[in-house]
C-alpha positions in Angstrom: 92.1 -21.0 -13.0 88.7 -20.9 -11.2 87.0 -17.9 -9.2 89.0 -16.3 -6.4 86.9 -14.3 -4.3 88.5 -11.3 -2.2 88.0 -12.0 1.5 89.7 -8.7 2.6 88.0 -6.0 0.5 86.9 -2.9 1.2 83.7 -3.9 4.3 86.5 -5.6 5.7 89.1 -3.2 6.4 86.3 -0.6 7.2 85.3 -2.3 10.4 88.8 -3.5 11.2 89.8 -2.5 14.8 93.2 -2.4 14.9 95.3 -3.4 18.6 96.3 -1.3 21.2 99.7 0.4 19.6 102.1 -0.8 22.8 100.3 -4.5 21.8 101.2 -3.9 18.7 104.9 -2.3 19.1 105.5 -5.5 20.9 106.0 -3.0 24.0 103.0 -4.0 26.4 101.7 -7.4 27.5 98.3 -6.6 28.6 97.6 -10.0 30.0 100.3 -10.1 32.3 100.0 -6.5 33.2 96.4 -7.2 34.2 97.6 -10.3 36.6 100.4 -7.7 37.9 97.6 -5.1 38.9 94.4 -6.3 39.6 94.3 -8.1 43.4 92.3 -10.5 44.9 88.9 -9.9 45.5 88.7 -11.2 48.6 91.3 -8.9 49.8 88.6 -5.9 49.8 89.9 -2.6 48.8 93.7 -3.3 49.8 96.1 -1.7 47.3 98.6 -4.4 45.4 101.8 -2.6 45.7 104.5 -3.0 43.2 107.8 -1.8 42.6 108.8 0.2 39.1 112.3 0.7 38.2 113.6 3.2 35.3 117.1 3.7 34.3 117.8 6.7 32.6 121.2 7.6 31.2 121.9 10.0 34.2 119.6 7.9 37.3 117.5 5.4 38.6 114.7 6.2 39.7 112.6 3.7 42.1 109.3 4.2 42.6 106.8 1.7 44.6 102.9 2.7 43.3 99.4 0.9 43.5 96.8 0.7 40.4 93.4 3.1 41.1 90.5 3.7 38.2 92.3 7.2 37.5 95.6 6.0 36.8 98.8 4.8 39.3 99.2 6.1 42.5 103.2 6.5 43.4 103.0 6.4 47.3 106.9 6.9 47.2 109.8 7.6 45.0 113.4 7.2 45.4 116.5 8.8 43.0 119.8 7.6 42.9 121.2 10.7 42.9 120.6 10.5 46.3 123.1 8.0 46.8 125.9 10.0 48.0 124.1 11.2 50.9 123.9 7.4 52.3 127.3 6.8 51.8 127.1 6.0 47.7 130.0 7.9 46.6 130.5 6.1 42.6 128.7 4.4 40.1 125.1 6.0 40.5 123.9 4.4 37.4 125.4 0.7 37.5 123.7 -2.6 38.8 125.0 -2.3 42.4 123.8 0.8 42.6 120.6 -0.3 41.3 120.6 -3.2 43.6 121.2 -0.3 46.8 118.7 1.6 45.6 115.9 -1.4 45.6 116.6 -2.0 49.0 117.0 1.7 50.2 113.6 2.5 48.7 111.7 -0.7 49.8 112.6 -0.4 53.4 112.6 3.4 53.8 109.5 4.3 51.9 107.5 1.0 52.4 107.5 1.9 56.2 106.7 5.5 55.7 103.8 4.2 53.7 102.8 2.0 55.8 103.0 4.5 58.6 100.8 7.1 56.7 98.4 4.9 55.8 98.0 3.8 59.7 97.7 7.4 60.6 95.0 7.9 57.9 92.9 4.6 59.8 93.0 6.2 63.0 92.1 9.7 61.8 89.0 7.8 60.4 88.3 6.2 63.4 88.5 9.9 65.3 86.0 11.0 63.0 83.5 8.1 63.0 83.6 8.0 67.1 82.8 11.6 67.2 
């Protein structure tokens, strides 16, 4: 048998860099969280809202949030065991409830935002006319 020679020895695994550990885990695609995040740039400064859904044993738990530098920003959260007072009397962890909940949260809290963030424009244009 002729010479063998050791590619992975011990310079090798020294300057190995090893993936993020969600990449690894098989937990995070970066890629495709990047393409969810980052907006157009000729959209100038305008947040990319998006929608995050968790299901615990006990809840849901909507939330709609934009990326910054410093981390997300949740502009709004919504709880399913908030169902009952909008009429939701069972099943406050299921799909339908789920479903409720996606709509309840989009058009209750989208508005709000949207309202806020009209109310901060005008404040800005108080201050600059002054």
């Amino acid at each position: 048998m002729g010479f063998v020679k050791v590619v992975k020895n011990k310079a090798y695994f020294k300057r190995y860099q090893v993936k993020f550990r969600r990449r690894r885990e098989g937990k995070t695609d970066y890629c495709a969280h990047k393409c969810l995040v980052i907006q157009d740039k000729n959209k100038y400064n305008t947040p990319k809202y998006r929608m995050i859904v968790r299901v615990t044993n006990r809840d849901i738990i909507c939330q709609i949030a934009y990326a910054c530098i410093e981390g997300d920003i949740i502009v709004c959260a919504a709880y399913a065991h908030e169902l009952p007072k909008y009429g939701g009397k069972v099943g406050l962890t299921n799909y339908a409830a789920e479903l409720k909940w996606y709509s309840r949260t989009y058009l209750f809290n989208m508005q709000k935002a949207v309202k806020e963030e009209e109310r901060n424009k005008s404040d800005m244009r108080h201050i600059e006319n002054k």
